[in-house]
C-alpha positions as CSV (number, residue, x, y, z in Angstrom):
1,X,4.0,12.6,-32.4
2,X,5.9,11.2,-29.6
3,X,6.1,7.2,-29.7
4,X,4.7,5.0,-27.1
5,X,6.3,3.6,-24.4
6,X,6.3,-0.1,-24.1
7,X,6.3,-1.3,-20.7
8,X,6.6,-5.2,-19.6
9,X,3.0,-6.7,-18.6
10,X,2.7,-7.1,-15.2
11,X,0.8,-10.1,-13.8
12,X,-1.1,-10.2,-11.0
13,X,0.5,-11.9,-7.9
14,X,-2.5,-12.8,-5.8
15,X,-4.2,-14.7,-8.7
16,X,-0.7,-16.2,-9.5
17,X,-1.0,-17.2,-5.5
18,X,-4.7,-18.3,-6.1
19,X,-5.8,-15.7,-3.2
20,X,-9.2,-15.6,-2.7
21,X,-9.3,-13.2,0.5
22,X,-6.8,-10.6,1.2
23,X,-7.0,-10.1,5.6
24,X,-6.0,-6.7,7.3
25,X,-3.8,-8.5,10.0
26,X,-1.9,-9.4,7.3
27,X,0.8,-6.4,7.0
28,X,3.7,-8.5,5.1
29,X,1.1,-9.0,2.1
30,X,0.0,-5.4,2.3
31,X,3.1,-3.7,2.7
32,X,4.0,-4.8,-1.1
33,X,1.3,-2.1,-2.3
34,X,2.0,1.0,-0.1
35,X,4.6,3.3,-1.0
36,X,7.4,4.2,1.2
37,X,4.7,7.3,2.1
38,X,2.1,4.5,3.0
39,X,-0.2,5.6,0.0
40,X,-2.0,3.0,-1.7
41,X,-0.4,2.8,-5.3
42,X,-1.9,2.2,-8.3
43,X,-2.7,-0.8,-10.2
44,X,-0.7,0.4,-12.9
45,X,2.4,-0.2,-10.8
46,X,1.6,-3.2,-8.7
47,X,0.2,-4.9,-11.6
48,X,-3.1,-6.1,-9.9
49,X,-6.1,-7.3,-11.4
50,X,-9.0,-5.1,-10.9
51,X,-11.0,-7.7,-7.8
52,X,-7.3,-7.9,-6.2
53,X,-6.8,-4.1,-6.1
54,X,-10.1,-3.1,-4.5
55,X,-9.4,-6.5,-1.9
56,X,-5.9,-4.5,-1.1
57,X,-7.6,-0.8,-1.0
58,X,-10.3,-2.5,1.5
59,X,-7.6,-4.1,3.7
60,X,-5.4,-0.8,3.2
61,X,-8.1,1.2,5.0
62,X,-9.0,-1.4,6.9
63,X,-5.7,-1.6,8.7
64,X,-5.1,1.8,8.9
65,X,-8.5,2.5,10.8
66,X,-7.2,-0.4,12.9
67,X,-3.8,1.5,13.7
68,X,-1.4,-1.1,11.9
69,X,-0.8,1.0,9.2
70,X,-0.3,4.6,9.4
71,X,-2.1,7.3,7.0
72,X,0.5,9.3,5.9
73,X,3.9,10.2,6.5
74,X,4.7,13.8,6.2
75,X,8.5,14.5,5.7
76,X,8.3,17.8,6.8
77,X,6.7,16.6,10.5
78,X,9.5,14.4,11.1
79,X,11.0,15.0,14.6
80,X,14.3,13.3,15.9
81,X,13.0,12.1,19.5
82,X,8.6,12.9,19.7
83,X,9.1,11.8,23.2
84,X,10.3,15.2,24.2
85,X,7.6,17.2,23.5
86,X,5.5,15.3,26.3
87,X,4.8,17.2,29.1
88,X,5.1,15.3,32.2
């Protein structure tokens, strides 16, 4: 049988921070727990407590039905200048 990794416990930083209320507007305090494809991640990797994590997931989709954040990034649709395909 393979052994078990043992990773470091992660504490949650909003409870550290004694947040009660995580705001949408916020993007600097959201940012921390997007991926650099703007997916939520886990709490696995963020270390969150379970009330934080569903606070962050509600302000995730919050803001990106807002237009602050964006959905997903695609690496395959990047395009150099998206101004040129306008036709005007």
């Amino acid at each position: 049988m393979a052994e078990r990794r043992k990773y470091k416990k992660r504490y949650c930083k909003y409870c550290e921070a004694k947040i009660d209320f995580i705001d949408y507007k916020d993007t600097n305090s959201i940012k921390h727990s997007l991926s650099e494809r703007y997916k939520i991640m886990p709490r696995r990797l963020t270390g969150n407590c379970k009330r934080h994590q569903e606070m962050i997931s509600n302000a995730i989709k919050r803001a990106r039905q807002a237009a602050l954040v964006p959905y997903t990034v695609s690496r395959k649709a990047i395009v150099a200048y998206p101004f040129d395909n306008i036709v005007g």
